[in-house]
C-alpha positions in Angstrom: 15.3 8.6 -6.7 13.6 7.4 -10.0 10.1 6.8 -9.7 9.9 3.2 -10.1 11.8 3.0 -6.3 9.2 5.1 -5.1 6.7 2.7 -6.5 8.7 -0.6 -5.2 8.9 1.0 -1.6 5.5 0.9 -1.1 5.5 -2.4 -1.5 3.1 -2.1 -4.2 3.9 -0.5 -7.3 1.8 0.1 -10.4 1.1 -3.4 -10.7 -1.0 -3.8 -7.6 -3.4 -1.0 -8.6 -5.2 -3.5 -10.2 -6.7 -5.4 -7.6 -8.8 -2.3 -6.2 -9.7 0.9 -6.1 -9.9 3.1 -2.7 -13.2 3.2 -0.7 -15.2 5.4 1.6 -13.8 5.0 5.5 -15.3 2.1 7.1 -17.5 2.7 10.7 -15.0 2.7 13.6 -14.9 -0.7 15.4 -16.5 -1.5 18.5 -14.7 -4.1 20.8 -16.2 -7.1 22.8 -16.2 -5.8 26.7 -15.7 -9.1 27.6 -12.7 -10.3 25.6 -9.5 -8.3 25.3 -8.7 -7.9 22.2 -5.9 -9.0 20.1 -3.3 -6.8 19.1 -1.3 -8.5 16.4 -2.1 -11.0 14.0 0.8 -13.3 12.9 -0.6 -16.1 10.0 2.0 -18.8 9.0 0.8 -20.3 6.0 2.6 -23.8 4.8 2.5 -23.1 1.1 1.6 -26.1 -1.2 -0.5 -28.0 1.8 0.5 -29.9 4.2 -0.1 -32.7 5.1 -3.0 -32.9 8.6 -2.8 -36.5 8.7 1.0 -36.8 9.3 1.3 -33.8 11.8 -2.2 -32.8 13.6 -4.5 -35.7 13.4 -2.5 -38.6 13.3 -5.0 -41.7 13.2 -2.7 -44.5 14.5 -5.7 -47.2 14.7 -6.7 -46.4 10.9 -5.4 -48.9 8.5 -1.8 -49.3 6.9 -2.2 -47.7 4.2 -3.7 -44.5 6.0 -1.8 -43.9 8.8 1.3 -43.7 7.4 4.4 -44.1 9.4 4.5 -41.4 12.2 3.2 -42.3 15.6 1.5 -39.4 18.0 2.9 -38.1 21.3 1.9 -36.4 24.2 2.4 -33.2 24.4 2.2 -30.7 27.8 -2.0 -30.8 27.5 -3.6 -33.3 28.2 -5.5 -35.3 25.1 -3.7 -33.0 23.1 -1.3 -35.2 20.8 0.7 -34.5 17.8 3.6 -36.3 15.3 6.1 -37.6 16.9 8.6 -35.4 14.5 7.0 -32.2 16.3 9.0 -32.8 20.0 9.8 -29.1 20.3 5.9 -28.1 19.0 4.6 -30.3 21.5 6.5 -28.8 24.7 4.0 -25.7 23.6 1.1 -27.5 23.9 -0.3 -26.0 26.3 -0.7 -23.1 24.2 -2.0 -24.8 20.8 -5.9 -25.1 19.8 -6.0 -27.9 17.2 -9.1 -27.2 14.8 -9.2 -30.8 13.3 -12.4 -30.7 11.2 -11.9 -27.7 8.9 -14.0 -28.5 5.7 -12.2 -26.4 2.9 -13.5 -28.0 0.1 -12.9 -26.2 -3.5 -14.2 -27.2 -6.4 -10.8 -27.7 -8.2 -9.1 -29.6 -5.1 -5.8 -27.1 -6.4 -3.8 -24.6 -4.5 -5.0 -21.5 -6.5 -8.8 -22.1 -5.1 -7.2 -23.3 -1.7 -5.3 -20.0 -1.2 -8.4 -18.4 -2.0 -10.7 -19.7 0.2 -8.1 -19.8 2.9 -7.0 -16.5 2.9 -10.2 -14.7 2.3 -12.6 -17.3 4.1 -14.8 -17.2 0.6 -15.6 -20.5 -1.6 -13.5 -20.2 -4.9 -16.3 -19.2 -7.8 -16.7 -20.8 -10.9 -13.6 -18.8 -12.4 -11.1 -20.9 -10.5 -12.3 -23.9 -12.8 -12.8 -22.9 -16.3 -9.3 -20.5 -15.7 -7.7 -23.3 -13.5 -3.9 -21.1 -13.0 -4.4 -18.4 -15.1 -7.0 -17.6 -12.6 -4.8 -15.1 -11.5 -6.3 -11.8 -8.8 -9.2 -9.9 -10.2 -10.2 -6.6 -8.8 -13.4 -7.9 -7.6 -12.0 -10.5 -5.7 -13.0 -10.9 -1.9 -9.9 -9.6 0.3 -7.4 -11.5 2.2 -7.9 -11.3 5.9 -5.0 -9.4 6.5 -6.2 -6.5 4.2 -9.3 -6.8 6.3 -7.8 -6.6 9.6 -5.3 -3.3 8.1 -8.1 -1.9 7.1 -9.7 -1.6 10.5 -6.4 -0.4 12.3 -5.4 3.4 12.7 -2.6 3.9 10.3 1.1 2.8 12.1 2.8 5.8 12.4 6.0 4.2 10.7 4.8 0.6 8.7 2.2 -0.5 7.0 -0.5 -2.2 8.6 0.0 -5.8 7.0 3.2 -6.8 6.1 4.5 -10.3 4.2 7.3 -12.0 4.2 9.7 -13.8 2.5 8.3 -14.0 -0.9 5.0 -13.4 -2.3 3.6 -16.6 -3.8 3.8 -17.9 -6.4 6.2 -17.0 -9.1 4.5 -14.6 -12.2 2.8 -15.2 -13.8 0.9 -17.8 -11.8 0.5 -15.4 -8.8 -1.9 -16.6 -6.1 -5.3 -14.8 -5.6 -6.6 -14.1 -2.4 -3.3 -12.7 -0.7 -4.4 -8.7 -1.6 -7.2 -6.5 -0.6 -8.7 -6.6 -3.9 -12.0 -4.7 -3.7 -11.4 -3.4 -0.4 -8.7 -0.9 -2.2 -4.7 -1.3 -3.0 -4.3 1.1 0.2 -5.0 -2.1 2.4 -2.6 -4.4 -0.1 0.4 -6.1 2.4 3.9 -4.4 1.8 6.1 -7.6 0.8 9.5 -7.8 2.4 11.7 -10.4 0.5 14.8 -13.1 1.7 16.4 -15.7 -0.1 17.4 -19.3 1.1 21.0 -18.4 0.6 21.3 -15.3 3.2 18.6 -15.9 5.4 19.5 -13.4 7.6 19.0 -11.0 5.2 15.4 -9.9 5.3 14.5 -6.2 3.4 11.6 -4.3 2.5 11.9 -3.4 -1.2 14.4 -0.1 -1.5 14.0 0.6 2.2 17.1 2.5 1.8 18.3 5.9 0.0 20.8 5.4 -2.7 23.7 6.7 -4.2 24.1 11.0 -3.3 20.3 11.2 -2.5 19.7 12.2 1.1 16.7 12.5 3.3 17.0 16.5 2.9 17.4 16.1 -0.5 14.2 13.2 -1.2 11.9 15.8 0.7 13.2 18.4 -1.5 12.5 16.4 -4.8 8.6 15.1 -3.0 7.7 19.2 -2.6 8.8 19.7 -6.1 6.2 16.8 -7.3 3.3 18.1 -5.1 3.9 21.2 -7.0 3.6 19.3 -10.3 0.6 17.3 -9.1 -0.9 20.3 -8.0 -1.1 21.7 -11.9 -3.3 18.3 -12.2 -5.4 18.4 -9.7 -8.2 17.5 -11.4 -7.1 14.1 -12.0 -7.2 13.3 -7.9 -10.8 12.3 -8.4 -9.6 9.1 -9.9 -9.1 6.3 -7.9 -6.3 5.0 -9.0 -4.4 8.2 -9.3 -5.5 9.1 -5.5 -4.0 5.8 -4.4 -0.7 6.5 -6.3 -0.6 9.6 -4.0 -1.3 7.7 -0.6 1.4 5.3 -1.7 3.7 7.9 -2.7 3.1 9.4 1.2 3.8 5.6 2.3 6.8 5.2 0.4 8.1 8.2 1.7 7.3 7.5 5.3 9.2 4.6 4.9 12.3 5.9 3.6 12.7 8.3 6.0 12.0 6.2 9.2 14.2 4.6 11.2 12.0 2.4 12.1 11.1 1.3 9.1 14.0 -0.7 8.7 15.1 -1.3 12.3 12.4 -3.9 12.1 13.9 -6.2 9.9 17.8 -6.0 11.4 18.2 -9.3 12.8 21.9 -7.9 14.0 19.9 -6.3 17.2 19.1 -10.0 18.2 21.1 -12.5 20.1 23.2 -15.4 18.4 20.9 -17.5 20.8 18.2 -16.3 19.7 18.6 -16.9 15.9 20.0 -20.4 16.4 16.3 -21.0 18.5 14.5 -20.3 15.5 16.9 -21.6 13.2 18.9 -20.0 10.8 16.7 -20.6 7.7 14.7 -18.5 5.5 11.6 -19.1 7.3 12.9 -19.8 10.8 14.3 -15.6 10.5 11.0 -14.6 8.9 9.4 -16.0 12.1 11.4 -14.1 14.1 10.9 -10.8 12.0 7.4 -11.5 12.2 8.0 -11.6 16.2 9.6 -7.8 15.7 7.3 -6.6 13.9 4.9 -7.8 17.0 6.5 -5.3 18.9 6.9 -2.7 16.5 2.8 -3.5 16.5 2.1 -4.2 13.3 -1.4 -5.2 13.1 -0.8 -8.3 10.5 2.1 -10.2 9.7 2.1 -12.9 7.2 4.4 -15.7 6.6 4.4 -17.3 3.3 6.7 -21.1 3.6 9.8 -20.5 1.7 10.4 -24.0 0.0 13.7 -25.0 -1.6 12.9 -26.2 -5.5 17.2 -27.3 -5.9 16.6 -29.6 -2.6 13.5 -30.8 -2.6 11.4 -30.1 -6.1 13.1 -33.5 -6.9 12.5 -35.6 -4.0 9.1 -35.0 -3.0 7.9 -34.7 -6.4 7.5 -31.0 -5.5 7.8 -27.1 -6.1 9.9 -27.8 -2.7 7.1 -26.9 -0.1 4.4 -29.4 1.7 3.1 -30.3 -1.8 4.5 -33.9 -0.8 3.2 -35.9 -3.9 6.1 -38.2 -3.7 8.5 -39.5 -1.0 5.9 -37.9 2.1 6.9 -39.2 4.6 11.4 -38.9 3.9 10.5 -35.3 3.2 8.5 -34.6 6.5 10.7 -36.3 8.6 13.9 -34.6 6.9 13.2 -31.9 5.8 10.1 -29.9 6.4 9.1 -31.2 9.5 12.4 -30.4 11.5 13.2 -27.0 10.2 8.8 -25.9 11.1 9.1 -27.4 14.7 12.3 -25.6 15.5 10.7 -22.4 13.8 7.4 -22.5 14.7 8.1 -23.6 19.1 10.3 -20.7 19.0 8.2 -18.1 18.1 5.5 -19.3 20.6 8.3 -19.8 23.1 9.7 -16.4 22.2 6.0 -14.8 22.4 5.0 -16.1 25.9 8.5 -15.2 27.5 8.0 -11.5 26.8 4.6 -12.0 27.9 3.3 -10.5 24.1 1.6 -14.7 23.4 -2.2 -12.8 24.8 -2.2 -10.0 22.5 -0.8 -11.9 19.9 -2.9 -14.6 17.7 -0.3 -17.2 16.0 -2.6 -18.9 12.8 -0.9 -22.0 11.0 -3.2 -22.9 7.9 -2.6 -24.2 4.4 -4.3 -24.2 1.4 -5.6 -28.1 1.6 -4.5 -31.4 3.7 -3.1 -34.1 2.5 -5.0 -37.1 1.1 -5.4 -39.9 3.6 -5.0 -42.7 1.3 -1.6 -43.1 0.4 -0.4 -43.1 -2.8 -0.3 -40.5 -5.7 -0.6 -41.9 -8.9 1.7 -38.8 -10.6 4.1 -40.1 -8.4 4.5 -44.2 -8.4 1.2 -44.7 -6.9 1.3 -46.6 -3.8 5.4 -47.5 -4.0 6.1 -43.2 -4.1 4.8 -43.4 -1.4 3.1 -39.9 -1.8 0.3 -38.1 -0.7 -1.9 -36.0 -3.2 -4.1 -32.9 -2.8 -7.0 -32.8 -0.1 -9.2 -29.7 0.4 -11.8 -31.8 1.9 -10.4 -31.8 5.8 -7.5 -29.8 7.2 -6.2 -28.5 10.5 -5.7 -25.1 11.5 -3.9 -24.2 14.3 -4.5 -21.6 16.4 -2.2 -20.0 19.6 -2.6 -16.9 22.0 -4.9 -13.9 21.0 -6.8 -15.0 23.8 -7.6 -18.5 22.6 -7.4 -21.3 25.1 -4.7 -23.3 25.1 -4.3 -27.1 25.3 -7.6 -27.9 23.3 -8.7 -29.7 20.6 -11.4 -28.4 18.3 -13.6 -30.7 16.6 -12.5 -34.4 14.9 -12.3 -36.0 11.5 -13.4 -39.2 11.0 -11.6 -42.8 11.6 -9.3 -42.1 8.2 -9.1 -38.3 8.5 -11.1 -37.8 5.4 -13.8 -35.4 6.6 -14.9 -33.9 9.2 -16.9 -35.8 11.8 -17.5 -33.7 14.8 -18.3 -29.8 14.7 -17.4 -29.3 11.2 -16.1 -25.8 10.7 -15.4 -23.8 7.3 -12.5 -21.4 6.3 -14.9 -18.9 6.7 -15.5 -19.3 10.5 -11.6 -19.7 11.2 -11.2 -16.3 9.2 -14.1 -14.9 11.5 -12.4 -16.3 14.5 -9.7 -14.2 13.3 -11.7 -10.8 13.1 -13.2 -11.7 16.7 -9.8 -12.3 18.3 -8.8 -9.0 17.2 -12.1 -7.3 18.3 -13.1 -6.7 14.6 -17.2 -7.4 14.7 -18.5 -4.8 12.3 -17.6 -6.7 8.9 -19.5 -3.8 6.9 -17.7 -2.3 3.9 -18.6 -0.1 1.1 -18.1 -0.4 -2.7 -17.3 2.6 -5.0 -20.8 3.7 -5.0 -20.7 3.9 -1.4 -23.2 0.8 -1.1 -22.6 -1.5 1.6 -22.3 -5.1 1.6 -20.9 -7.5 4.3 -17.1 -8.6 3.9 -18.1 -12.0 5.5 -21.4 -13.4 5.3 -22.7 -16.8 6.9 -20.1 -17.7 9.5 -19.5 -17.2 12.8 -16.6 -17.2 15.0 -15.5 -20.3 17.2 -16.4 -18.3 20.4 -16.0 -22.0 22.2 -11.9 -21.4 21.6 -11.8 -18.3 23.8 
């Protein structure tokens, strides 16, 4: 195997090393008696921000040019009503808490400092402006919850403990911050598992599989011969970044070897019936990964919105995602909104059938909303009929994990601008994320072995559970 595989098959490679260095052990966790813990974590994030008005918290009564064109339905809770281009979503009601006054203001209203402060629950700093994208991940940044969350797991015996899929976003060099576990060490960094548009089906962890006349008696052969080697360097092991280059090297290994490692991701094991539920697209089959990898127990599972730039970078004034600045409404009621609500109502479908929906939390979040007023001035203005960024109010969704179905959380006011009633942050969301999975010691240590708190003034939305 050359090296670089090795490196690739962690998931993480030399690249990653910059974005943290390993830490001392945090204290074990102690769980809530009360509340059964989650086991799994699944986030589905809607890459480029989409749009809250149009699918969460319609406001029919608002004027023309603010509601838009969709109408709300009932769904199986009562009160609880959503677009009327969600009909499969809304048969899983029942199971759906709608947080409808999430304040996520940034102070660049972009998607670099709206990943940031959704993924981490931390308000962007002052670097997101003056670097605007170049701001790409600094070691010191705050880590993504999933890091968080891996971090506080015993290690899987066979996968990492927070894995994303299909892509990591967004294309170099204008990576996204807040998606790694930056100062909490590259050993908690997700493993990335990639797909394409084209062979959906098709979902693989990078170099999960031994090539050409190397076999597995052979790779352990060549991994004993390098701990020799390393062993003549010993003194080096007191670096961090060396010392992580070993654990990865373990991981890598691990990986290649397992069975499991890549039985995971084989969407041959399921059922034609099954695939055409979730809907043979990029993202519908990551959702349904994500689903194995529930039962494989994977603490964390991210999925990342796959968009299409060749079909609709053009017509929604896009990179292809929910970053609708022209033609909003065509391109929900298309495109996006069809291909999420088949998706998204059959992994919650799939999840409560084989009775995994209470152990498993189900997050939908984005990096911003969609601005009420219509009209994007990049885009036409008001005859584009587009909808421009809005970090001011968005919904997150939340399902299983022990949250209470068939609730809404919280309103925005008569034009869905900002919040009105029980104003929440991305902070208390990410909390309710720790609680839900029984993680209430948020104490971590830097290199010095000083503590600080990974998540400071919030709380979590115990009123959900």
């Amino acid at each position: 195997m050359h090296r670089r595989q090795f490196l690739v098959a962690s998931g993480l490679g030399f690249a990653g090393m910059q974005f943290g260095s390993p830490v001392p052990a945090a204290p074990k966790e102690k769980t809530v008696p009360a509340q059964k813990r989650a086991k799994s974590t699944i986030l589905f994030f809607l890459c480029g921000g989409s749009s809250h008005i149009d699918m969460w918290d319609l406001k029919p009564d608002a004027p023309s040019d603010y509601r838009g064109l969709f109408q709300p339905i009932a769904t199986t809770a009562p009160g609880v009503r959503i677009s009327e281009h969600l009909p499969m979503t809304a048969k899983q009601g029942h199971h759906l808490a709608l947080i409808n006054s999430v304040a996520g203001t940034v102070n660049t209203n972009d998607h670099h400092a709206g990943y940031y402060h959704n993924l981490t629950g931390h308000v962007p700093d002052q670097t997101f402006v003056t670097r605007g994208n170049n701001r790409t991940p600094l070691p010191g940044d705050w880590p993504y919850m999933g890091s968080v969350v891996a971090s506080r797991r015993p290690t899987h015996p066979n996968l990492p403990n927070a894995i994303t899929l299909p892509h990591m976003p967004s294309r170099a060099p204008y990576t996204r911050p807040g998606q790694f576990a930056a100062r909490l060490g590259v050993e908690h960094d997700p493993m990335y598992i990639h797909g394409t548009s084209e062979e959906p089906l098709k979902l693989r962890g990078p170099a999960l599989s031994l090539e050409g006349d190397v076999t597995a008696d052979r790779l352990t052969e060549r991994m004993s011969l390098l701990k020799e080697l390393d062993s003549t360097r010993r003194h080096f092991d007191g670096f961090p970044n060396v010392a992580a280059m070993n654990q990865n090297q373990e991981r890598a290994l691990s990986l290649l070897l397992s069975s499991q490692s890549t039985s995971a991701f084989d969407l041959k094991q399921e059922k034609p019936a099954t695939i055409e539920r979730y809907g043979k697209t990029i993202n519908g089959m990551s959702l349904l990964v994500a689903r194995r990898l529930v039962e494989a127990e994977v603490p964390f599972i991210t999925v990342f919105w796959k968009g299409d730039l060749n079909k609709l970078g053009k017509k929604c004034k896009s990179a292809g995602s929910w970053d609708t600045h022209g033609n909003n409404f065509k391109c929900l009621e298309t495109n996006l909104l069809p291909e999420f609500d088949r998706a998204y109502s059959a992994l919650i479908e799939d999840l409560a059938d084989r009775g995994l929906i209470d152990e498993t939390l189900v997050m939908i979040t984005s990096e911003m909303g969609r601005k009420p007023k219509i009209g994007d001035p990049r885009s036409g203005g008001i005859a584009g009929a587009g909808r421009d960024h809005w970090t001011h109010c968005l919904t997150d969704v939340l399902a299983g994990g022990g949250i209470q179905g068939g609730q809404t959380y919280g309103a925005s006011d008569r034009y869905g601008e900002y919040p009105l009633d029980k104003p929440v942050k991305p902070a208390d969301v990410t909390h309710t994320v720790y609680h839900a999975m029984g993680i209430n010691d948020l104490t971590a240590y830097d290199k010095l072995g000083r503590p600080y708190e990974l998540l400071e003034n919030s709380k979590p939305l115990t009123e959900l559970f």
